[in-house]
mmCIF file of the C-alpha atoms, coordinates in Angstrom:
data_MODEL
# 
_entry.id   MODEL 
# 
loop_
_atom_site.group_PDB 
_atom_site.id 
_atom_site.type_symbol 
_atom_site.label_atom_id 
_atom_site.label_alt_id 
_atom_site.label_comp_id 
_atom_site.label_asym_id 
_atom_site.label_entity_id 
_atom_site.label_seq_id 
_atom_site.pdbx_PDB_ins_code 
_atom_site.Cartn_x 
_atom_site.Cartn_y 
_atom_site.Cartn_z 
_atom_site.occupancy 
_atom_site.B_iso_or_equiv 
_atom_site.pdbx_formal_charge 
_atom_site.auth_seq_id 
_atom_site.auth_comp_id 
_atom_site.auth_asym_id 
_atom_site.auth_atom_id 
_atom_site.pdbx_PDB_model_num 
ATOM 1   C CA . UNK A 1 1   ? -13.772 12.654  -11.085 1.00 0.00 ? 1   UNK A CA 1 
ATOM 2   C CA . UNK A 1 2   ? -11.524 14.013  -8.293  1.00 0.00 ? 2   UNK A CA 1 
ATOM 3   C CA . UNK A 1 3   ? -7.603  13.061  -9.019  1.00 0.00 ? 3   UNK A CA 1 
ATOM 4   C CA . UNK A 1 4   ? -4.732  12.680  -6.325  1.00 0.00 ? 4   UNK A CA 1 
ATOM 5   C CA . UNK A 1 5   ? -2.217  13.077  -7.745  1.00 0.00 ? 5   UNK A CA 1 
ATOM 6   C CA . UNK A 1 6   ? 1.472   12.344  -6.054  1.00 0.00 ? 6   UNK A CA 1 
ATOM 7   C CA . UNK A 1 7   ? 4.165   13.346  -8.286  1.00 0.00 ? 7   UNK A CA 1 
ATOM 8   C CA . UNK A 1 8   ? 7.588   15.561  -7.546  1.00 0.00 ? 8   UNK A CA 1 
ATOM 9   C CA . UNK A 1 9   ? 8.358   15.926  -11.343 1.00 0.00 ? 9   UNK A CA 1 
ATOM 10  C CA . UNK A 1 10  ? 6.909   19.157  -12.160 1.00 0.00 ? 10  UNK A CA 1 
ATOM 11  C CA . UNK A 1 11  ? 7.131   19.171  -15.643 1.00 0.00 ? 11  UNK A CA 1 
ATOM 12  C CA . UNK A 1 12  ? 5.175   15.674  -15.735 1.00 0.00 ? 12  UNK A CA 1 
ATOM 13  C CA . UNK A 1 13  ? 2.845   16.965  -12.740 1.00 0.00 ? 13  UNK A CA 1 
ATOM 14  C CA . UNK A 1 14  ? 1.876   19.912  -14.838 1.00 0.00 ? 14  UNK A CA 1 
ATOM 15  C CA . UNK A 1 15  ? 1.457   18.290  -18.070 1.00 0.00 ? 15  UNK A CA 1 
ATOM 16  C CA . UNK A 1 16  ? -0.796  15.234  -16.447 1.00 0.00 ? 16  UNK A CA 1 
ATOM 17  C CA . UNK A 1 17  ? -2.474  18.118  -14.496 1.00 0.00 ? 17  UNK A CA 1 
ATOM 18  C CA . UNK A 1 18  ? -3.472  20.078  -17.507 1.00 0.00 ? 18  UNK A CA 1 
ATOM 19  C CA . UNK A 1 19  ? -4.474  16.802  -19.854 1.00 0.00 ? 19  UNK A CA 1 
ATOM 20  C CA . UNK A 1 20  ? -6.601  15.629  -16.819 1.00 0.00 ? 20  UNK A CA 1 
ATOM 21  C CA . UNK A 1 21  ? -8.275  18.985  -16.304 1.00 0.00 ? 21  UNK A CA 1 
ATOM 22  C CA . UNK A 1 22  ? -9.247  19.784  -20.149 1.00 0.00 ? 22  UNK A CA 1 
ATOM 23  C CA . UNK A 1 23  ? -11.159 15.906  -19.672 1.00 0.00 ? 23  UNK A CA 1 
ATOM 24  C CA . UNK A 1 24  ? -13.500 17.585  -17.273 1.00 0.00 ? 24  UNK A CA 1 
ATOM 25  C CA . UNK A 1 25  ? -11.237 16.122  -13.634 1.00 0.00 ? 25  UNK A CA 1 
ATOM 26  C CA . UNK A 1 26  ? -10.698 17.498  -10.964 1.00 0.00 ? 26  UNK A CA 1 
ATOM 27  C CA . UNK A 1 27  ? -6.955  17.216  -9.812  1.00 0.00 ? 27  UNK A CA 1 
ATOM 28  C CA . UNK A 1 28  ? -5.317  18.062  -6.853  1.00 0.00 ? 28  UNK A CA 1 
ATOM 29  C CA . UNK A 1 29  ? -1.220  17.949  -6.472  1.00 0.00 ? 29  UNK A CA 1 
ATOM 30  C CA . UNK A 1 30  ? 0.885   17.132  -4.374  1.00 0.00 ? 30  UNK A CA 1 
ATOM 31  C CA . UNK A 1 31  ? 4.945   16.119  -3.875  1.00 0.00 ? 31  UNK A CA 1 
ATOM 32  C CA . UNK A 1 32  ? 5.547   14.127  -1.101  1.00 0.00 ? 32  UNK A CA 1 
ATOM 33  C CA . UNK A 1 33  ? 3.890   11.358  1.099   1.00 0.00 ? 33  UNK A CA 1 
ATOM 34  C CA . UNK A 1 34  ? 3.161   13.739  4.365   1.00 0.00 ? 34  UNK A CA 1 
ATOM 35  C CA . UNK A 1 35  ? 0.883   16.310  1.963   1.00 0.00 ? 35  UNK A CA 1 
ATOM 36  C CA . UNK A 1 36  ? -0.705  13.492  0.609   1.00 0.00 ? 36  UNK A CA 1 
ATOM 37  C CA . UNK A 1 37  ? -1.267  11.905  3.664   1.00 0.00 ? 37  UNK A CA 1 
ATOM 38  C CA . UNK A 1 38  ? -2.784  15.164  4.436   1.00 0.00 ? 38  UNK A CA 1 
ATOM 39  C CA . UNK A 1 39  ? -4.827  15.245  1.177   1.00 0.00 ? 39  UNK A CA 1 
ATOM 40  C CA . UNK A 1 40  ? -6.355  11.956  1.430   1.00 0.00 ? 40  UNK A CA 1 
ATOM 41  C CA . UNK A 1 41  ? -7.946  12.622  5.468   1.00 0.00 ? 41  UNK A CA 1 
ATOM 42  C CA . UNK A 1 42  ? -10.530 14.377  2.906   1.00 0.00 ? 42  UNK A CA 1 
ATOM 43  C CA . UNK A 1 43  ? -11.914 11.421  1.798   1.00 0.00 ? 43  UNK A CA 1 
ATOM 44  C CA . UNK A 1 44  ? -13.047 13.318  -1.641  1.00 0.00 ? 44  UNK A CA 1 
ATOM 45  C CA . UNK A 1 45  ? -10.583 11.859  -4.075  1.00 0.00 ? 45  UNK A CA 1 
ATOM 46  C CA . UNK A 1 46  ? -12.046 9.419   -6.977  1.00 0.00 ? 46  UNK A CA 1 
ATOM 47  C CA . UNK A 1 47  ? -8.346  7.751   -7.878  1.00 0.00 ? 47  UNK A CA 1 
ATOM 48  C CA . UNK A 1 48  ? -4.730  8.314   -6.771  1.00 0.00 ? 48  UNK A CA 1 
ATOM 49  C CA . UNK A 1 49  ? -1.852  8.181   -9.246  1.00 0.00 ? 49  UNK A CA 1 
ATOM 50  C CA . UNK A 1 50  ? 1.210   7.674   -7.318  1.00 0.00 ? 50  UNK A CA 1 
ATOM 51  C CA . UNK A 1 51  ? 4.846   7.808   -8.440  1.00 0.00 ? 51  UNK A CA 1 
ATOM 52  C CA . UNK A 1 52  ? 6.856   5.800   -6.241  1.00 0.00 ? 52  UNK A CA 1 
ATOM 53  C CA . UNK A 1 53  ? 9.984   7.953   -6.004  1.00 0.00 ? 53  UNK A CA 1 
ATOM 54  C CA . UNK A 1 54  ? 9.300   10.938  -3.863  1.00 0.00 ? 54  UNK A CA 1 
ATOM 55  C CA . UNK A 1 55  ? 11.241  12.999  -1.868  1.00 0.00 ? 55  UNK A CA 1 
ATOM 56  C CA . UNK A 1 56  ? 10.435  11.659  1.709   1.00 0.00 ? 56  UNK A CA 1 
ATOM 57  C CA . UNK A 1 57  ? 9.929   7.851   0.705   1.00 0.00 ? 57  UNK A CA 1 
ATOM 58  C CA . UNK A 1 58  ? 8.340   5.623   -1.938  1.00 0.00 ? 58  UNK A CA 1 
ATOM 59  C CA . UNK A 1 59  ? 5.148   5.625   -2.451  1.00 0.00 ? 59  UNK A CA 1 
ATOM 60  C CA . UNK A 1 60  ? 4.095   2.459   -2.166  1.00 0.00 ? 60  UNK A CA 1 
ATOM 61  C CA . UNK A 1 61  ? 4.521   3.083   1.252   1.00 0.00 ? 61  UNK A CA 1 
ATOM 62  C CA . UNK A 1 62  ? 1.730   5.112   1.004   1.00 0.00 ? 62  UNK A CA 1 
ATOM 63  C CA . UNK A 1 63  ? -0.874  2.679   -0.095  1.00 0.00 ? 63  UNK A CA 1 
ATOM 64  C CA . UNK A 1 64  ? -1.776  1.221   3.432   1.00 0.00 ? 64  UNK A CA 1 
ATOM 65  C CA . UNK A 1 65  ? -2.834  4.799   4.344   1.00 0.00 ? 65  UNK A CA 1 
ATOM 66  C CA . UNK A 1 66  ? -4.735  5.387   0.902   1.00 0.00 ? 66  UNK A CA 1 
ATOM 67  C CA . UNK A 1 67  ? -6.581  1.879   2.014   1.00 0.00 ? 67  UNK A CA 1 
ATOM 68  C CA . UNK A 1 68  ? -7.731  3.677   5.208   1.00 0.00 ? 68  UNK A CA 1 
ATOM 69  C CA . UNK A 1 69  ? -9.126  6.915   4.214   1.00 0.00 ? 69  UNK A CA 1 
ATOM 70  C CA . UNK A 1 70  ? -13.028 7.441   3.958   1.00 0.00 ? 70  UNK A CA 1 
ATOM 71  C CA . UNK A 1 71  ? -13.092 6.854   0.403   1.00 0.00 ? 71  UNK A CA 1 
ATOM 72  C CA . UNK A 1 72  ? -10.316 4.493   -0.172  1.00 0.00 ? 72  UNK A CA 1 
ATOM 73  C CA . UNK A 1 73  ? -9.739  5.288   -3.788  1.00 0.00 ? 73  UNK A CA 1 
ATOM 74  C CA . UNK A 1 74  ? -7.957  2.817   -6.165  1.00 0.00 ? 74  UNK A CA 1 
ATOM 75  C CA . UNK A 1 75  ? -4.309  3.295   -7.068  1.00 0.00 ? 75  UNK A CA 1 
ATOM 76  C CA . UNK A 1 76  ? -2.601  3.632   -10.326 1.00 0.00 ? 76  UNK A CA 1 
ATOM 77  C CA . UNK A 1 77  ? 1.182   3.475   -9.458  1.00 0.00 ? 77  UNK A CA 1 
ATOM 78  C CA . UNK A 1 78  ? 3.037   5.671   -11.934 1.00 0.00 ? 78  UNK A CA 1 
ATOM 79  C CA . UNK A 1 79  ? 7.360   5.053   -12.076 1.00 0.00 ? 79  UNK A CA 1 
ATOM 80  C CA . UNK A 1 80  ? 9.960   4.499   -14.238 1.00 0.00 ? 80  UNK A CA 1 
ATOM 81  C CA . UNK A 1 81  ? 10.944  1.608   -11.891 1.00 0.00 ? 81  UNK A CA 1 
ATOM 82  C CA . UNK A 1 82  ? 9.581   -0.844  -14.727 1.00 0.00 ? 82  UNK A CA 1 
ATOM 83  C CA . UNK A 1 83  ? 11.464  -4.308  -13.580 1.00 0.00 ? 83  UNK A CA 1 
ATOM 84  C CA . UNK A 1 84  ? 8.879   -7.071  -13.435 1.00 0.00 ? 84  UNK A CA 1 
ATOM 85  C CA . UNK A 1 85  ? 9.666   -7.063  -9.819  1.00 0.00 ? 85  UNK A CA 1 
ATOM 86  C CA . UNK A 1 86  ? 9.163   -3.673  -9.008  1.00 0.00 ? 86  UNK A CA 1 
ATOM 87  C CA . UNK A 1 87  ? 5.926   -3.774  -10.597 1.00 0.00 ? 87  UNK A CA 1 
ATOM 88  C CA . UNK A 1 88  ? 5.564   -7.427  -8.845  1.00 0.00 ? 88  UNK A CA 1 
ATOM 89  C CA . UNK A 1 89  ? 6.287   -5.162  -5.261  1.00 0.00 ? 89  UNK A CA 1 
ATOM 90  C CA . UNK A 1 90  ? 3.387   -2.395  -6.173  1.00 0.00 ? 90  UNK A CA 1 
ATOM 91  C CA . UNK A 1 91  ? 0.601   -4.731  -6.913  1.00 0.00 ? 91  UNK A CA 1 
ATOM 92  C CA . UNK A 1 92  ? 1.665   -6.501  -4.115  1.00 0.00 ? 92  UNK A CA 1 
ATOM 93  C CA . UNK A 1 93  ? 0.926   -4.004  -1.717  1.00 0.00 ? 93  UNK A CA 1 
ATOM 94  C CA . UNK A 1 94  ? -2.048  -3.002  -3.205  1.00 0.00 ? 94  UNK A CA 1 
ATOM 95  C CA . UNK A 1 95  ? -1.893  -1.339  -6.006  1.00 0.00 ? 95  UNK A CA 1 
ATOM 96  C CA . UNK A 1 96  ? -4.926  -1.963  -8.615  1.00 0.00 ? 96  UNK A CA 1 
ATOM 97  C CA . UNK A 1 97  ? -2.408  -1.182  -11.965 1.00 0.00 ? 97  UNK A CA 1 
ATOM 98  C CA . UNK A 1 98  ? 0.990   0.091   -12.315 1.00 0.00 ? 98  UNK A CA 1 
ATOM 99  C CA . UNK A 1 99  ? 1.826   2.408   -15.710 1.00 0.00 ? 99  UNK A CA 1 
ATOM 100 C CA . UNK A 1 100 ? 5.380   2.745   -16.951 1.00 0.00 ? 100 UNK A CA 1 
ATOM 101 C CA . UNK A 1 101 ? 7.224   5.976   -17.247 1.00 0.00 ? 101 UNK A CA 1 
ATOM 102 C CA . UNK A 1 102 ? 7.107   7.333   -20.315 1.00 0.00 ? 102 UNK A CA 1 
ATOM 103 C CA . UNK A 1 103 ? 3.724   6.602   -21.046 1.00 0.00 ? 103 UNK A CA 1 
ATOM 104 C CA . UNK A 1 104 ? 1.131   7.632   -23.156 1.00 0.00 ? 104 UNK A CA 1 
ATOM 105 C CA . UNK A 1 105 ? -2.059  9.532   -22.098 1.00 0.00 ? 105 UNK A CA 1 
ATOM 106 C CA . UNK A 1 106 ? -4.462  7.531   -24.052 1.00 0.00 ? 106 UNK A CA 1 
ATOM 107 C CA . UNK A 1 107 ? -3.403  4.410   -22.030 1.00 0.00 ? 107 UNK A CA 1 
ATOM 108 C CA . UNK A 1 108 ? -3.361  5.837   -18.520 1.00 0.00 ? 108 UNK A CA 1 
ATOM 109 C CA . UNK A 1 109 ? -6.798  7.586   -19.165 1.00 0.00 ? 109 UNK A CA 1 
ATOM 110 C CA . UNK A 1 110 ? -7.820  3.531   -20.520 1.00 0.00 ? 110 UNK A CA 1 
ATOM 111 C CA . UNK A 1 111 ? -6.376  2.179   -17.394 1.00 0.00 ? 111 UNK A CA 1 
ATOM 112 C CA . UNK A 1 112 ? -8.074  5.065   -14.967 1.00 0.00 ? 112 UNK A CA 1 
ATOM 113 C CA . UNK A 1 113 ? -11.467 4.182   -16.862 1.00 0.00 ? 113 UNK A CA 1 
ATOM 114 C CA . UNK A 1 114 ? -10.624 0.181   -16.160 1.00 0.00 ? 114 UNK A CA 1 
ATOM 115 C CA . UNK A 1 115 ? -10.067 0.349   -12.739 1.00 0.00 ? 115 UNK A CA 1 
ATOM 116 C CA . UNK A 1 116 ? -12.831 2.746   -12.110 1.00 0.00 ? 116 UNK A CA 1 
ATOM 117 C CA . UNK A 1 117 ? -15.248 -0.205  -13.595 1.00 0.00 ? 117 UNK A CA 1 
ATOM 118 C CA . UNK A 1 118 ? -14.694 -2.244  -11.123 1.00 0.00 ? 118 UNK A CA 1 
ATOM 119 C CA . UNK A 1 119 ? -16.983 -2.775  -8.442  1.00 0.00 ? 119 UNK A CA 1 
ATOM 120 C CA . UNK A 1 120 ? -15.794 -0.896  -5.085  1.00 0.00 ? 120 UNK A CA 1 
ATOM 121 C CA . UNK A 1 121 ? -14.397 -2.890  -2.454  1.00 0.00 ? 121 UNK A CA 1 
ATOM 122 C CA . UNK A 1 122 ? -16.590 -2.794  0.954   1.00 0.00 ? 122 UNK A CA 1 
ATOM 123 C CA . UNK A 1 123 ? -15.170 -0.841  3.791   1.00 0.00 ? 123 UNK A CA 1 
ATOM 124 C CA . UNK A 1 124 ? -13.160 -3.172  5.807   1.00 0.00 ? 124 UNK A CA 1 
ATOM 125 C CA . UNK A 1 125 ? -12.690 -0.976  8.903   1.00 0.00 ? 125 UNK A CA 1 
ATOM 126 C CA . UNK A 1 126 ? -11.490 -4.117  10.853  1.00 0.00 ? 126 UNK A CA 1 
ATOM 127 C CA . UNK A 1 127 ? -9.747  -7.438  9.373   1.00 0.00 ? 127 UNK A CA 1 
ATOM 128 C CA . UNK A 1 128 ? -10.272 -10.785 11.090  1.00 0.00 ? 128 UNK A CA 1 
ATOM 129 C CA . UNK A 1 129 ? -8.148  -13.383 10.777  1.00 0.00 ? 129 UNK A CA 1 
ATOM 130 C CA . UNK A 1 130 ? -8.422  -16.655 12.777  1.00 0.00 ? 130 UNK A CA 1 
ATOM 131 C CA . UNK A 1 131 ? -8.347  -15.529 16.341  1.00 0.00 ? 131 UNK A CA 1 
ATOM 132 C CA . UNK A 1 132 ? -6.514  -12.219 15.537  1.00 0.00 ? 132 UNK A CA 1 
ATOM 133 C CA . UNK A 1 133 ? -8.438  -8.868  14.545  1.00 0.00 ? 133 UNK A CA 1 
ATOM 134 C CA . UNK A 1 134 ? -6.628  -5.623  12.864  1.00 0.00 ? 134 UNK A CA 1 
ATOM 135 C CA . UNK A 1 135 ? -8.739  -2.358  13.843  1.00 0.00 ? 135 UNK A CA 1 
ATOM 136 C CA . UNK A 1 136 ? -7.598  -0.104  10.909  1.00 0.00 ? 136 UNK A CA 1 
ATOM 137 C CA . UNK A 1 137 ? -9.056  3.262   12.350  1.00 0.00 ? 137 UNK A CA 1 
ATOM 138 C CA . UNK A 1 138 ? -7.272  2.725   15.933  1.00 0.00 ? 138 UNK A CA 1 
ATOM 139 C CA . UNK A 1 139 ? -4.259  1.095   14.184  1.00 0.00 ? 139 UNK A CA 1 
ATOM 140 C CA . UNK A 1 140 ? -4.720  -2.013  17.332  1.00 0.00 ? 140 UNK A CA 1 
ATOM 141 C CA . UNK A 1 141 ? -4.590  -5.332  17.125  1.00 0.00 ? 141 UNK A CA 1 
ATOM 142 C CA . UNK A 1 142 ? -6.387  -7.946  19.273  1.00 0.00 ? 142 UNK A CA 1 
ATOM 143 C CA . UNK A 1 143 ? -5.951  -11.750 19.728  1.00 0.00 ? 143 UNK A CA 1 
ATOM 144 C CA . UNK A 1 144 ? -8.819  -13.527 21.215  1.00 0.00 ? 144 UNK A CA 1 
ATOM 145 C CA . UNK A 1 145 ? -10.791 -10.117 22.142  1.00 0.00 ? 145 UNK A CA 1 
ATOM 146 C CA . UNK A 1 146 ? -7.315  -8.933  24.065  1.00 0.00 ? 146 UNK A CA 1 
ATOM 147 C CA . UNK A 1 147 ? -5.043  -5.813  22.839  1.00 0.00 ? 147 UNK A CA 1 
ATOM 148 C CA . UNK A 1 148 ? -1.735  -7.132  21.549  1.00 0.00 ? 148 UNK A CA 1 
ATOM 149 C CA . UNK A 1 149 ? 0.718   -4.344  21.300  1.00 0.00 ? 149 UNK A CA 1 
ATOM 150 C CA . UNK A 1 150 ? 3.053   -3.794  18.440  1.00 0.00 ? 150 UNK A CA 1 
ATOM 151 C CA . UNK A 1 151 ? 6.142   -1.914  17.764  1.00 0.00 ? 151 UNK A CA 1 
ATOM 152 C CA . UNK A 1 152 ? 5.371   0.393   14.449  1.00 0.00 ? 152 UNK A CA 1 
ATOM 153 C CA . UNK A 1 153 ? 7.377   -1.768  11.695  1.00 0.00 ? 153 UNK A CA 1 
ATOM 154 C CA . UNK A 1 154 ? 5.780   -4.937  13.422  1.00 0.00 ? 154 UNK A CA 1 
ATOM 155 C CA . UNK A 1 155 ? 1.924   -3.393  12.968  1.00 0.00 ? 155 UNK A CA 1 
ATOM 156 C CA . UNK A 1 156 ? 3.009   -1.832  9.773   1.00 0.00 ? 156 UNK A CA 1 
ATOM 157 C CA . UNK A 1 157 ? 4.096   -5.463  8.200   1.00 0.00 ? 157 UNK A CA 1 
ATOM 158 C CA . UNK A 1 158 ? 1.052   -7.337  10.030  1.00 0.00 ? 158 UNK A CA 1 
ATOM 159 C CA . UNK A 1 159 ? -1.215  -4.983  8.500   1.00 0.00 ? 159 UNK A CA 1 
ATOM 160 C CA . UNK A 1 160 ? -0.282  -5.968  4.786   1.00 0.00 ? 160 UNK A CA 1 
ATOM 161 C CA . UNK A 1 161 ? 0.451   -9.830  5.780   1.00 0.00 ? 161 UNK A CA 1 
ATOM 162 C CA . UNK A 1 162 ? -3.284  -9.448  7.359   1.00 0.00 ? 162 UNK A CA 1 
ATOM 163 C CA . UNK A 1 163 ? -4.509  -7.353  3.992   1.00 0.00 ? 163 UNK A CA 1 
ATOM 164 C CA . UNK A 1 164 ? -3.199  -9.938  1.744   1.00 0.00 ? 164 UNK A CA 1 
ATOM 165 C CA . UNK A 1 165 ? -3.280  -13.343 4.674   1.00 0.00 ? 165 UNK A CA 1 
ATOM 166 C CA . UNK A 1 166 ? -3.181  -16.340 2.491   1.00 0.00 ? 166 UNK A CA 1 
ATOM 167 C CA . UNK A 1 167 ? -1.316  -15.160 -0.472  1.00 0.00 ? 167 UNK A CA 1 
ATOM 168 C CA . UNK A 1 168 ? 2.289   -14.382 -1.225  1.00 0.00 ? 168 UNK A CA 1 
ATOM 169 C CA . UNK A 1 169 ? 3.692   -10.782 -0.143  1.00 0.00 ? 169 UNK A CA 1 
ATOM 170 C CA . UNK A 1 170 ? 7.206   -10.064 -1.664  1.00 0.00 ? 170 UNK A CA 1 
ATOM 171 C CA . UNK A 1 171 ? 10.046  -9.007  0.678   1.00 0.00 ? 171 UNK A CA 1 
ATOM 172 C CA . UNK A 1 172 ? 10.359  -6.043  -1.098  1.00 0.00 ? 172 UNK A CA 1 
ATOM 173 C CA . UNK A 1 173 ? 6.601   -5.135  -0.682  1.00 0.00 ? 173 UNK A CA 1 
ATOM 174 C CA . UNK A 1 174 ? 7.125   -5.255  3.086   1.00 0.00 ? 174 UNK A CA 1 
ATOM 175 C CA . UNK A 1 175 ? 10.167  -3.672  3.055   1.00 0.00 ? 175 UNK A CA 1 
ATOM 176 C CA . UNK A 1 176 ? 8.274   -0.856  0.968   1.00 0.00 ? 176 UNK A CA 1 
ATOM 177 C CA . UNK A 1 177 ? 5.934   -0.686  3.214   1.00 0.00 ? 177 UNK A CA 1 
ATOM 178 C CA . UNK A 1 178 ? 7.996   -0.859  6.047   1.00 0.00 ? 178 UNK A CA 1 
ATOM 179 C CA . UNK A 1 179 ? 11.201  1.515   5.905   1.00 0.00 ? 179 UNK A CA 1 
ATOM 180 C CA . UNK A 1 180 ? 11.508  5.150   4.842   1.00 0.00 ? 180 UNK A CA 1 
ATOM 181 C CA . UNK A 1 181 ? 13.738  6.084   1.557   1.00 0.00 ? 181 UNK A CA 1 
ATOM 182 C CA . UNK A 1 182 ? 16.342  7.100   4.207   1.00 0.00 ? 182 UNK A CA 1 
ATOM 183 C CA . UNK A 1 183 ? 16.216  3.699   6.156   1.00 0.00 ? 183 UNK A CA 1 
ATOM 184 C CA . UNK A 1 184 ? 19.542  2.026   5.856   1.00 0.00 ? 184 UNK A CA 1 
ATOM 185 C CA . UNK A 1 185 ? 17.769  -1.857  4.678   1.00 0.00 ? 185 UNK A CA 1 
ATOM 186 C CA . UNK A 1 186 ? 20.158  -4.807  4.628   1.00 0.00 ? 186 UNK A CA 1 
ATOM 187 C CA . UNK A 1 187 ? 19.330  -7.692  2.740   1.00 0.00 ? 187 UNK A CA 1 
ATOM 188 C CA . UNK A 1 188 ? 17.523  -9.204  5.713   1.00 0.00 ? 188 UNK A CA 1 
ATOM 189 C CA . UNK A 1 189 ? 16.637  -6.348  7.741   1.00 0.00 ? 189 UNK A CA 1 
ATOM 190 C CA . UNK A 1 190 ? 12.834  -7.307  7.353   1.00 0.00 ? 190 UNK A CA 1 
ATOM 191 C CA . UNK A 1 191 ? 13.555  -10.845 8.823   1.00 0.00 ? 191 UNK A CA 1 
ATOM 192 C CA . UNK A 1 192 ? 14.029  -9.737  12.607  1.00 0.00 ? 192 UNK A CA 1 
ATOM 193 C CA . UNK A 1 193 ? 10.764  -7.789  12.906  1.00 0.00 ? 193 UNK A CA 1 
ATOM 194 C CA . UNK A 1 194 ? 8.586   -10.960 11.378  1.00 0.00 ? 194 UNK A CA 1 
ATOM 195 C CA . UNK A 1 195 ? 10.338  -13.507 13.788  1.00 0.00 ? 195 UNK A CA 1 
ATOM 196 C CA . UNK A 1 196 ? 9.323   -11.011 16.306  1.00 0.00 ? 196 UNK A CA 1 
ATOM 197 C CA . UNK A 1 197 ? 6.065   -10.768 15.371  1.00 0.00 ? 197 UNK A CA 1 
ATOM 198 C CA . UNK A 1 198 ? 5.638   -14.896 14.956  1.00 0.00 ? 198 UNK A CA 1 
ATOM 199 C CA . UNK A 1 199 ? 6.620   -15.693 18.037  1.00 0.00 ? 199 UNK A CA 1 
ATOM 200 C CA . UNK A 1 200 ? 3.781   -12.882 19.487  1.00 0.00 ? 200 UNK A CA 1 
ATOM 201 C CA . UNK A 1 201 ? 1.405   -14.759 18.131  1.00 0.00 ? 201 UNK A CA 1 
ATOM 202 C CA . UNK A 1 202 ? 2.163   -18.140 18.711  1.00 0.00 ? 202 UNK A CA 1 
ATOM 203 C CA . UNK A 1 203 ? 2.642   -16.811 22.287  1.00 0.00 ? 203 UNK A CA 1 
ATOM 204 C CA . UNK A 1 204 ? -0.915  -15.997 22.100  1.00 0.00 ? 204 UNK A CA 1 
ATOM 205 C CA . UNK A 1 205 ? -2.142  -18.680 20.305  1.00 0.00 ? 205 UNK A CA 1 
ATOM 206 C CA . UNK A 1 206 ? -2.888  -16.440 17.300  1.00 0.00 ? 206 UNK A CA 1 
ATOM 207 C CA . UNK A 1 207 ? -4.137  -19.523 15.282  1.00 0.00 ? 207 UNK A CA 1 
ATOM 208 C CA . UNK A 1 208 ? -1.862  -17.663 12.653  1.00 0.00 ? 208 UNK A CA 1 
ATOM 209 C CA . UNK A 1 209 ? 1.866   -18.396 11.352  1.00 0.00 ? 209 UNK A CA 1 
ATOM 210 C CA . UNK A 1 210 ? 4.156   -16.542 8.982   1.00 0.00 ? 210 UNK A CA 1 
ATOM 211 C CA . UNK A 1 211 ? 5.440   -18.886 6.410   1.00 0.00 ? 211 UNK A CA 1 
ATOM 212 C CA . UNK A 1 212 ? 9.070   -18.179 4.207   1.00 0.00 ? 212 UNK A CA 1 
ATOM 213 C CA . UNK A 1 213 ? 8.837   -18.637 0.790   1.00 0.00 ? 213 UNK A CA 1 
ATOM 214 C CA . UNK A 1 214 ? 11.865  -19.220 -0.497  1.00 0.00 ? 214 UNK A CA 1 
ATOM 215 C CA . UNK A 1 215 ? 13.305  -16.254 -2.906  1.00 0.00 ? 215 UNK A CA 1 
ATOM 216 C CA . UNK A 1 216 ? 10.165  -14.755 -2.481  1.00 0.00 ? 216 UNK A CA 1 
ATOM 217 C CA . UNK A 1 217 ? 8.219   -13.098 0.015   1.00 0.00 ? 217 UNK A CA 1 
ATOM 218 C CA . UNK A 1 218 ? 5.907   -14.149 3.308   1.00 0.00 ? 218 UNK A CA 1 
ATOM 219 C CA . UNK A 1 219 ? 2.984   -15.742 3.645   1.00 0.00 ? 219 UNK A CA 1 
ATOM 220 C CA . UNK A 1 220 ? 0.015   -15.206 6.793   1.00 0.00 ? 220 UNK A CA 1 
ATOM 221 C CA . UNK A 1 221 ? -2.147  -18.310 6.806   1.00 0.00 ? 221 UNK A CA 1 
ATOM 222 C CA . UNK A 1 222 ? -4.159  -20.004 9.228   1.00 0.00 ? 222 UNK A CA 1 
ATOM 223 C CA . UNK A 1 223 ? -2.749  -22.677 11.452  1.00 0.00 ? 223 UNK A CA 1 
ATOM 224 C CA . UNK A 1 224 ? -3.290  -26.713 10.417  1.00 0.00 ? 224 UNK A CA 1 
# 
């Protein structure tokens, strides 16, 4: 088993590290999201353990990038953020578990064996939704077989709406996914770039509209 693993505190980084290595893994560390980035382009990485406080960001928004590379790994999210709606926000936008800080090695090696059990998911390289389609190699989107452009934070929050399209997603998944750690994020910052986007594609007759759920989160579903 090869290990990404995404973690800035080097006292934990080096214990995990070692633990992980005398159980026969592989693990390769790293600090912040733009070496991991890096890291995953391999495509050789079994599982990704991901803290979500790192120095250039959260990680959860890394997870949209760890769903694109070759071997799209599953994701343990490791934090001390441990409010039901943090850990609400991670699975949200994607994340197969979510482990507490402090934790004990015995569980996260039982949780790394669970989600390693399951079946892998089959490459998605593009993601179809009514009459819109999400290319996740060349990052474009296309209603009705034509390109529709999007501005970055527009693509970034279709692509999870598109990922998750007829369930919930959380405001504070999108926002995750989203805005940087050093993004200035009001308490409706994320509600400009989705009325943007909604009227795009009910300009192009998408056959898709963004629903508010109230003190929740956003919903993609299929026009009635």
């Amino acid at each position: 088993m090869r290990i990404l693993l995404v973690e800035d505190e080097p006292d934990l980084a080096s214990a995990l590290s070692a633990a992980l290595t005398r159980r026969d893994c592989l693990v390769d560390h790293v600090e912040t999201l733009a070496d991991a980035e890096e890291a995953l382009a391999s495509g050789v990485h079994t599982l990704v353990l991901l803290d979500r406080r790192l120095p250039d960001g959260d990680g959860v928004s890394l997870i949209p990038a760890i769903r694109r590379s070759p071997s799209a790994p599953p994701i343990i999210l490791l934090t001390a953020l441990d409010d039901v709606r943090d850990r609400v926000t991670g699975l949200d936008a994607g994340a197969d578990d979510y482990v507490a800080k402090p934790f004990e090695l015995d569980e996260l090696l039982a949780r790394m064996r669970a989600v390693l059990r399951r079946p892998p998911p089959q490459a998605e390289r593009t993601i179809t939704v009514a009459r819109a389609s999400l290319d996740l190699d060349a990052r474009t989107v296309q209603v009705g077989g034509e390109p529709l452009i999007l501005p970055r934070r527009e693509l970034l929050a279709f692509e999870l709406l598109m990922r998750r399209a007829g369930r919930v997603v959380t405001r504070e998944a999108l926002e995750a996914v989203v805005y940087g750690q050093d993004d200035f994020v009001g308490q409706s910052a994320i509600e400009p770039h989705l009325s943007r986007l909604r009227r795009r594609l009910e300009e192009r007759e998408a056959g898709l509209e963004i629903l508010g759920v109230r003190g929740v989160g956003y919903m993609l579903r299929v026009s009635a």
